[in-house]
Legacy VTK file of the C-alpha trace (Angstrom):
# vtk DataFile Version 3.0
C-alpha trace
ASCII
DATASET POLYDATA
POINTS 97 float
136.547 -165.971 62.035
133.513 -166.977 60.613
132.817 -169.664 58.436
130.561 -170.079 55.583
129.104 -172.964 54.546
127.013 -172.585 50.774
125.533 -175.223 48.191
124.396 -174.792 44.733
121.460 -177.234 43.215
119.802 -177.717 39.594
117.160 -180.372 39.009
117.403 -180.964 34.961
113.839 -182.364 34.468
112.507 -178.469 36.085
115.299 -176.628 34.333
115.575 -174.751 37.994
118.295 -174.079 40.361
118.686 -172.894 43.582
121.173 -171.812 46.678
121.969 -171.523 50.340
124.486 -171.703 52.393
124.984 -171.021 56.511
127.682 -168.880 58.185
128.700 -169.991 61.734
130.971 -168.539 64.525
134.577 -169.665 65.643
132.595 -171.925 68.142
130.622 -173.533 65.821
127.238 -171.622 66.844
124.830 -170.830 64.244
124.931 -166.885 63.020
122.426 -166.218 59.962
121.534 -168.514 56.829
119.951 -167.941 53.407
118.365 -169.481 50.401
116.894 -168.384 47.154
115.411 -169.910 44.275
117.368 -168.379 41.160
115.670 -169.942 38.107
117.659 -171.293 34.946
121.118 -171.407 35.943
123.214 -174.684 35.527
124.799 -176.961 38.173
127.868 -174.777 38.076
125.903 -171.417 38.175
124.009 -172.257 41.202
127.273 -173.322 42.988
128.280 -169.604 42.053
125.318 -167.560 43.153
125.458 -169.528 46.482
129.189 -168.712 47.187
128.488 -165.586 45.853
125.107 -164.288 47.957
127.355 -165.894 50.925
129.847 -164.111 50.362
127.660 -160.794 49.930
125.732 -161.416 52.681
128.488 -161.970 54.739
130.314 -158.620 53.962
126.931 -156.571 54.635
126.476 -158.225 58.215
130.720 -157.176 59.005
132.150 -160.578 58.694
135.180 -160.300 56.896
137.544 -162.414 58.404
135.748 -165.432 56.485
136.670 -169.032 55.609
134.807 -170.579 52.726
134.219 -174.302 51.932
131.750 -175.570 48.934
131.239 -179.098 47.831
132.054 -178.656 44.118
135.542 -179.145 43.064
134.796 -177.742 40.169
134.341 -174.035 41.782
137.149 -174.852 44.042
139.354 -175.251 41.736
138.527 -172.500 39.792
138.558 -169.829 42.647
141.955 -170.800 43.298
143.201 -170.858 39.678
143.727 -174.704 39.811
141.479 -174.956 36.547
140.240 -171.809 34.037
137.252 -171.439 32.172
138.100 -170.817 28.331
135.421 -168.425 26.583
132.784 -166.128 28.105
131.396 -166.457 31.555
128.093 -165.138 32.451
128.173 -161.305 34.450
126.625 -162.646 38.065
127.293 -159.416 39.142
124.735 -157.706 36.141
122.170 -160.415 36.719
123.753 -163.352 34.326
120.947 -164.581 32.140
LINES 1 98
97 0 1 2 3 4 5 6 7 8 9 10 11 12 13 14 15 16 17 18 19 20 21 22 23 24 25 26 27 28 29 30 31 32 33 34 35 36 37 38 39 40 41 42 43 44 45 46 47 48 49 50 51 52 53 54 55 56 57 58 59 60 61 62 63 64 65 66 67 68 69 70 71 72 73 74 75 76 77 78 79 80 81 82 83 84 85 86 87 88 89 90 91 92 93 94 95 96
């Protein structure tokens, strides 16, 4: 198992957003990390794109037995169908905005 570790952040007076996150072994130890600057996105957004580049990155590198854990509730809940989303949600897959 590996687990992954990812953060979204927005600062509102930049109108910019970024995400990262850190996957690391069964014993803890340290296997590969990431970050990217992703420019307009919301609080939310940014929480996405982090789980989401995680996830990708994670997938590339053969690590599929994978345990997730974010800090927003929000996404959370969402992933696990606790809460929905009513009207359109941006493509991340396309690009988004």
């Amino acid at each position: 198992w590996v687990k992954l570790n990812c953060d979204g952040a927005y600062k509102d007076s930049l109108e910019l957003a970024g995400c990262g996150g850190l996957m690391r072994d069964s014993d803890g130890r340290w296997l590969t990390g990431y970050s990217r600057k992703i420019g307009t996105w919301d609080a939310l957004d940014a929480e996405m794109w982090g789980m989401y580049l995680g996830m990708k990155i994670a997938w590339r590198q053969g690590f599929h037995h994978l345990q997730v854990e974010s800090d927003s509730k929000m996404l959370v809940d969402m992933i696990t169908g606790k809460v929905r989303i009513n009207g359109a949600c941006q493509s991340y897959l396309a690009g988004g905005k």
